[in-house]
C-alpha positions as CSV (number, residue, x, y, z in Angstrom):
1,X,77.1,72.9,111.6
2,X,78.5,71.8,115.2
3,X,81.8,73.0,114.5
4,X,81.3,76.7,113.3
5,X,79.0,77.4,116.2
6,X,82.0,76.2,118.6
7,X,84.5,78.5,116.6
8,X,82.1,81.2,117.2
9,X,81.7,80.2,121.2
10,X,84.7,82.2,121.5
11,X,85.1,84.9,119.0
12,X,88.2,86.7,120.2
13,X,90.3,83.7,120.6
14,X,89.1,82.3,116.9
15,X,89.8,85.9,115.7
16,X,92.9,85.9,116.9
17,X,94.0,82.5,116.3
18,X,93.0,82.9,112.4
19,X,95.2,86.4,112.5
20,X,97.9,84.4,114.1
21,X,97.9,81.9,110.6
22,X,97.7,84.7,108.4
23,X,100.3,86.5,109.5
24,X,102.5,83.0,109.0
25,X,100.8,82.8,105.8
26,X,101.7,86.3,104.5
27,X,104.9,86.5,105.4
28,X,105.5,83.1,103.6
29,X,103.9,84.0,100.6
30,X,105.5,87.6,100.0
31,X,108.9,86.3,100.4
32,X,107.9,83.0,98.0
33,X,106.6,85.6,95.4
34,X,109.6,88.1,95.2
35,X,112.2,84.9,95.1
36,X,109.9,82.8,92.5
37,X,109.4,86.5,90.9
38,X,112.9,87.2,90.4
39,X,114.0,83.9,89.2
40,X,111.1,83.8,86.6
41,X,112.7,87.4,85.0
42,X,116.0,86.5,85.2
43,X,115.2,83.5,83.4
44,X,112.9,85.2,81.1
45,X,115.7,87.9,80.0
46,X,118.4,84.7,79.2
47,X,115.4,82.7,77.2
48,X,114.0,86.1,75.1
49,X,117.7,87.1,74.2
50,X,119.0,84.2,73.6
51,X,122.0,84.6,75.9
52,X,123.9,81.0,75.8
53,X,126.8,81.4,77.4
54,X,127.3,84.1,80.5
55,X,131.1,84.6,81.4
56,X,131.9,86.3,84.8
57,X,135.1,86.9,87.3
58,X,135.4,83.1,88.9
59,X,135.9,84.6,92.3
60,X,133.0,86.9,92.6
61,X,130.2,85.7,94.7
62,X,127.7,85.7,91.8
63,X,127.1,87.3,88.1
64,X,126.5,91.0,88.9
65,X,129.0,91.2,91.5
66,X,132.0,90.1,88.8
67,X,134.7,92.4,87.9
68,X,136.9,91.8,84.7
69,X,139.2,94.2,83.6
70,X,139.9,96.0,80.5
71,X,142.8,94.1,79.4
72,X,141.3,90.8,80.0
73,X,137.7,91.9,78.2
74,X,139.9,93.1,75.1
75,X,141.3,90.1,75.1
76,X,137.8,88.1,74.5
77,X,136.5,90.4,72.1
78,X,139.7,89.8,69.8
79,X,139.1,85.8,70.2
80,X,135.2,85.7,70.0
81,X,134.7,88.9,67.8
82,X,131.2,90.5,67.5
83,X,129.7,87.1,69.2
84,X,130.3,88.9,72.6
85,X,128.8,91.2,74.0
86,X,129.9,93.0,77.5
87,X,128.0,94.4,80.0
88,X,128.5,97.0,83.4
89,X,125.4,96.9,85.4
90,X,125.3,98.4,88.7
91,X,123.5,101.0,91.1
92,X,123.3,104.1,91.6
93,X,121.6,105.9,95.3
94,X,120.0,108.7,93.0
95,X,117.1,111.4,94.2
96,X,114.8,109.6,92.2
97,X,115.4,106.2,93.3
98,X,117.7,104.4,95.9
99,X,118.9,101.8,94.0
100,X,119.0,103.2,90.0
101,X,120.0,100.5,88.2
102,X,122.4,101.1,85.0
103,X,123.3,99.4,82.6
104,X,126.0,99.9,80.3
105,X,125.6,98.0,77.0
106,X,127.3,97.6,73.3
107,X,125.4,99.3,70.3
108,X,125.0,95.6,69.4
109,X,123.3,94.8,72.3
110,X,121.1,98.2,72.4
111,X,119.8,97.2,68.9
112,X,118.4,94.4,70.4
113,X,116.2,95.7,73.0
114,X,112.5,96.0,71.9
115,X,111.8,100.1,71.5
116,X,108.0,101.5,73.2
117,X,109.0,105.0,71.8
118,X,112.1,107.4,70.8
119,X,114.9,106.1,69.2
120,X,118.0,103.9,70.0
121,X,121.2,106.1,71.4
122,X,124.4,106.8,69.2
123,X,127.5,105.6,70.3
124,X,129.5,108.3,72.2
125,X,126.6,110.5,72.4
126,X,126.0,110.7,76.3
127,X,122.4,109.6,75.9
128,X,120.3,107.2,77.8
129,X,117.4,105.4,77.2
130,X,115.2,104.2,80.0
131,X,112.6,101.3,80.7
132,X,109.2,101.4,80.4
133,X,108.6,101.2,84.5
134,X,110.7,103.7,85.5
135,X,109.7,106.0,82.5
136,X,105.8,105.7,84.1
137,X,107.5,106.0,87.6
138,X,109.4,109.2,86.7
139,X,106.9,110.6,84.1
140,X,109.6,111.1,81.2
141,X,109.2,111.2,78.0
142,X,112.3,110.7,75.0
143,X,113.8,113.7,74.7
144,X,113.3,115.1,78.5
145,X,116.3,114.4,80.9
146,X,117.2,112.1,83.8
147,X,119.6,112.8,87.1
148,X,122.3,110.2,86.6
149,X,125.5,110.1,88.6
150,X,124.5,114.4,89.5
151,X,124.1,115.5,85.9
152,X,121.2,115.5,83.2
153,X,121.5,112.6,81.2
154,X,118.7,112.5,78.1
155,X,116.5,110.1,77.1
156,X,117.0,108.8,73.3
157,X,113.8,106.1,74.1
158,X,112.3,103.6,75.8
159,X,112.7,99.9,76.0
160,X,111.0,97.1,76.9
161,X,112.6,93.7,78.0
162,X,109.7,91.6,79.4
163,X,111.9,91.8,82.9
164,X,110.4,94.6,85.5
165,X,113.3,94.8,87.3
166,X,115.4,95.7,84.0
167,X,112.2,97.6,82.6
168,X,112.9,100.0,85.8
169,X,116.1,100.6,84.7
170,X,118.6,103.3,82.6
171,X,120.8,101.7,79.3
172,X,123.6,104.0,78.8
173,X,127.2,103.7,76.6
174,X,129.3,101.0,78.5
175,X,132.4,103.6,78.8
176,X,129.4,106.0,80.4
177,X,128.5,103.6,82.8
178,X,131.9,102.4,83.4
179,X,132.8,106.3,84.4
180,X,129.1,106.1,87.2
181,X,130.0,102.8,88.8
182,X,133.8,102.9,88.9
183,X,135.5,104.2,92.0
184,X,137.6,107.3,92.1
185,X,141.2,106.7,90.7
186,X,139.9,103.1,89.7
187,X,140.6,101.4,86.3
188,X,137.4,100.7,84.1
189,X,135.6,97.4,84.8
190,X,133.5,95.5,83.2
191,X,130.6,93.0,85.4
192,X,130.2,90.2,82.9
193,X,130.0,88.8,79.3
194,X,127.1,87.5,77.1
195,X,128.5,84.9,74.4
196,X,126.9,83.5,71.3
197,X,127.0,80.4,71.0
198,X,124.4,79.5,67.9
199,X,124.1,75.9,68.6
200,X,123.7,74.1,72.0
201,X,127.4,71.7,71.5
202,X,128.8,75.1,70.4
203,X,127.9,76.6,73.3
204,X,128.7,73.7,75.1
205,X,132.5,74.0,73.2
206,X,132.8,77.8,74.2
207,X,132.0,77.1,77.6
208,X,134.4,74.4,78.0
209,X,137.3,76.4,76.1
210,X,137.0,79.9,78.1
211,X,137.5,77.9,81.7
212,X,140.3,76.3,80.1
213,X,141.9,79.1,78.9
214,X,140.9,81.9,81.3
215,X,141.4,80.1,84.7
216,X,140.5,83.4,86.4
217,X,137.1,83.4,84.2
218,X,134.0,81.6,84.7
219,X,131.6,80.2,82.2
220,X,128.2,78.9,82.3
221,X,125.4,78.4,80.4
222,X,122.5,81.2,80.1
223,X,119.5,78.7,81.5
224,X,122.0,78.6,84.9
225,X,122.5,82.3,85.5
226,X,119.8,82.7,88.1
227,X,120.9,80.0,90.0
228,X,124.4,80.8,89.9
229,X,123.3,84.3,92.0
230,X,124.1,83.6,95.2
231,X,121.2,86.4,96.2
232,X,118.7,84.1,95.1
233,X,120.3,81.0,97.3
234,X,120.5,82.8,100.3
235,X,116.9,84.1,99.7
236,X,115.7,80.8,99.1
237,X,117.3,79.6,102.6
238,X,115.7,82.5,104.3
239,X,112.2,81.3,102.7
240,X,112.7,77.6,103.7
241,X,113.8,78.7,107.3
242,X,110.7,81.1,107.6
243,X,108.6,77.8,106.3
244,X,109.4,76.0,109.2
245,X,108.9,78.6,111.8
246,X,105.6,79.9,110.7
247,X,104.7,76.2,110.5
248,X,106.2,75.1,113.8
249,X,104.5,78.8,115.4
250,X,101.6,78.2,113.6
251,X,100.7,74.8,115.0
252,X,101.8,75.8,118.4
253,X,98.8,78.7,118.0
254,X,96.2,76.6,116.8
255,X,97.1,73.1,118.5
256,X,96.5,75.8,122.3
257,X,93.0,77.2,120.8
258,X,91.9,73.2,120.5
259,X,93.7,72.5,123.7
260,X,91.5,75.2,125.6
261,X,88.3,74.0,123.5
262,X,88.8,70.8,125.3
263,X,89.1,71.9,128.3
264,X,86.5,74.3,128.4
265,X,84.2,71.6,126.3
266,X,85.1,68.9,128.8
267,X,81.9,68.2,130.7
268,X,80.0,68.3,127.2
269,X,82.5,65.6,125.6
270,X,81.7,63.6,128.5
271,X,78.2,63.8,127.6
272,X,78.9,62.7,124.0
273,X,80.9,59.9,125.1
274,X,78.6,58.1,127.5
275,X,75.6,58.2,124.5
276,X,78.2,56.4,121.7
277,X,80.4,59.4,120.3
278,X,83.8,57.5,120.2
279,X,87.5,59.8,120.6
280,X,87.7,59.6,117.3
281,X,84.1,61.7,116.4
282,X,85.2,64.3,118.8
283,X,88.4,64.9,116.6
284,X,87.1,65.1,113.6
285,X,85.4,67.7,114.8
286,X,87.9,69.4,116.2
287,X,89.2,68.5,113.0
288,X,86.4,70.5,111.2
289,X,87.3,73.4,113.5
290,X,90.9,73.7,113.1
291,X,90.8,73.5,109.3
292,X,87.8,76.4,109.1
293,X,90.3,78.9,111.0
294,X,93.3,77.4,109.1
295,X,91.5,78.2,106.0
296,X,90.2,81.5,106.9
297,X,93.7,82.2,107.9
298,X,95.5,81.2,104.9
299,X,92.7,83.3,102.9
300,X,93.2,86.7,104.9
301,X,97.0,85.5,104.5
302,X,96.8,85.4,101.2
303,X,95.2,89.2,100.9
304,X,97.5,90.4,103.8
305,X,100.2,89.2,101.2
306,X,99.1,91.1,98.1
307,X,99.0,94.1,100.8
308,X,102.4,93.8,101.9
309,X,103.9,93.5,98.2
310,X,102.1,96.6,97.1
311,X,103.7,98.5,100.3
312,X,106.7,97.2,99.7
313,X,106.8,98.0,96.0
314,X,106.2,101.4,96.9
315,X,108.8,102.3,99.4
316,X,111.2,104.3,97.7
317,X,114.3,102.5,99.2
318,X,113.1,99.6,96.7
319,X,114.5,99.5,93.2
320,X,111.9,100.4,90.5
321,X,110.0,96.7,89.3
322,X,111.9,94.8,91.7
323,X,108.7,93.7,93.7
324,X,106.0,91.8,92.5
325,X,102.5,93.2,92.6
326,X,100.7,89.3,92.2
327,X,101.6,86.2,92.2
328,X,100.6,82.7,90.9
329,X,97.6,80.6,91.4
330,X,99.8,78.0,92.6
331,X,101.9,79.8,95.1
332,X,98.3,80.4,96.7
333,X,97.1,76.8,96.5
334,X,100.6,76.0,98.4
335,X,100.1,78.6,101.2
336,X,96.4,76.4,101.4
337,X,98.1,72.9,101.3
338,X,100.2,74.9,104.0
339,X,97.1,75.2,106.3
340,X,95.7,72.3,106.1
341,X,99.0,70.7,107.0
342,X,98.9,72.9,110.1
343,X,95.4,71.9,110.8
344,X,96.7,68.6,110.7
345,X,99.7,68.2,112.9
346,X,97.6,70.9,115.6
347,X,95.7,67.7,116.2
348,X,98.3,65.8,118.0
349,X,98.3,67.2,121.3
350,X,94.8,67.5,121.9
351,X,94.1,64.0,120.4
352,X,96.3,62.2,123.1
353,X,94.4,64.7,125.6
354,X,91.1,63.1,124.2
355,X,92.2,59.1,123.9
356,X,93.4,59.6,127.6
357,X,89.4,61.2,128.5
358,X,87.4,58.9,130.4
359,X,83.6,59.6,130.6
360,X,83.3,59.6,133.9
361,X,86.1,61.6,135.1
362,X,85.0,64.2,131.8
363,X,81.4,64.0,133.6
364,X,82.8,65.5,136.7
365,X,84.7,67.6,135.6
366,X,83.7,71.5,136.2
């Protein structure tokens, strides 16, 4: 095996070359993970509650920062009746966590929410109940109390939505969340709408009919909410712009180690070229080379990834569930199509530096 015992000529610079691609590599995957992570339980909440249609404040950025007021909210609910259901989620910067998220929900809505233990609140009662993540996190129990908004708030149960980022969250009454999340003096909001459809034309009608009536309204279907976030496009742009610099940095890294192996390995291609080795024999195996530290890179990038989620996830200025601890096989079998791509397109400078090598001149060189 020529080319691993001219990876291991110079040990430092392969270490450090191999470091160089996993630190591309991690940062690439992590980022990948948490978007692809948050989409999937976005998406998994709208598919597992059936949530056809989503109806939000047309200006607002995205879904969760909409504001519709009370007028216009009690307006819906007299046209659509028990098929809607309004929400208030927002945060709160609590002891226990920097960003608490809270969701205020309709006893309709509560009923539906999968119970691990305790019992579903009563309306008007002051109660919470809390996810399954931040119930582990905290170490509460149904019955004990939670610091919400600066008082004790207690917990009715524990729920489970299949979505960690929700699962590390507090349901309350929607006019108790309404009273957290509002500003002093302001008038009670509500951040968006759920809608029943039943079948996909109704749906399809219900949609159609709120943006015509309610210019000031917007209405989508349930399978579209992730994308409408404008979070999760400006994430995804920040992932596609890190793509190309680790890439572009990346090559640059490895296409200099191969560079330096040439010139250092000069004299000895010279050799192989005056008994038959052709330019193209000595880059495959500088082929060979670059993809083994590519490859050993994007493996120790890989792990470095895992690393940095876990880290991540446990900073306290991170909302409970909202970083993933693993990721799929097929993120990681990107991340290696990413290497080899990089092992690749290293070759181009130090294959015109080898088609321009003549023996002889290699020969003298010293």
């Amino acid at each position: 095996m020529i080319f691993l015992r001219n990876v291991l000529r110079a040990p430092a610079r392969s270490l450090m070359t191999a470091l160089g691609i996993a630190a591309g590599v991690a940062l690439f995957v992590a980022i990948t993970a948490i978007t692809l992570d948050l989409r999937q339980q976005i998406d998994g909440v709208t598919g597992a509650y059936q949530l056809e249609v989503v109806v939000y404040e047309r200006r607002a950025t995205s879904p969760m920062s909409s504001r519709i007021g009370a007028p216009q909210m009690a307006e819906l609910q007299e046209r659509y009746g028990a098929a809607l259901s309004p929400l208030v989620i927002g945060t709160l910067n609590e002891t226990w966590s920097a960003y608490a998220l809270v969701m205020g929900v309709t006893p309709e809505f509560l009923h539906s929410m999968a119970l691990n233990s305790g019992a579903h609140f009563a309306a008007g009662s002051g109660d919470a109940m809390i996810g399954e993540i931040a119930m582990r996190k905290l170490g509460l129990q149904p019955g004990q109390s939670v610091a919400l908004d600066g008082r004790p708030v207690r917990i009715s149960g524990v729920f489970r939505t299949g979505s960690r980022m929700l699962d590390g969250g507090v349901m309350v009454d929607i006019a108790q969340a309404q009273a957290m999340l509002a500003r002093e003096g302001a008038e009670p909001q509500y951040t968006l709408a759920l809608l029943r459809g039943g079948q996909q034309d109704a749906a399809a009608a219900l949609i159609n009919e709120i943006n015509r009536l309610y210019p000031s309204l917007k209405a989508i279907p349930g399978t579209e909410f992730s994308g409408s976030m404008r979070l999760l496009r400006v994430i995804e742009a920040f992932v596609t712009t890190i793509s190309v610099v680790a890439l572009v940095g990346t090559c640059l890294v490895v296409s200099n180690t191969l560079l330096m192996a040439v010139a250092e390995r000069t004299r000895e291609i010279g050799i192989l070229m005056t008994v038959g080795w052709t330019p193209w024999l000595v880059l495959r195996m500088l082929f060979s080379e670059s993809l083994m530290l590519c490859a050993v890179g994007a493996a120790v990038g890989n792990a470095f990834a895992l690393l940095l989620l876990r880290v991540v996830n446990s900073m306290e200025s991170i909302g409970f569930g909202w970083i993933p601890l693993r990721y799929p096989l097929t993120l990681a079998a990107v991340s290696f199509g990413m290497a080899l791509a990089i092992a690749l397109i290293s070759l181009v400078w130090p294959a015109l530096v080898l088609y321009r090598l003549q023996p002889l001149t290699a020969l003298r060189h010293e």
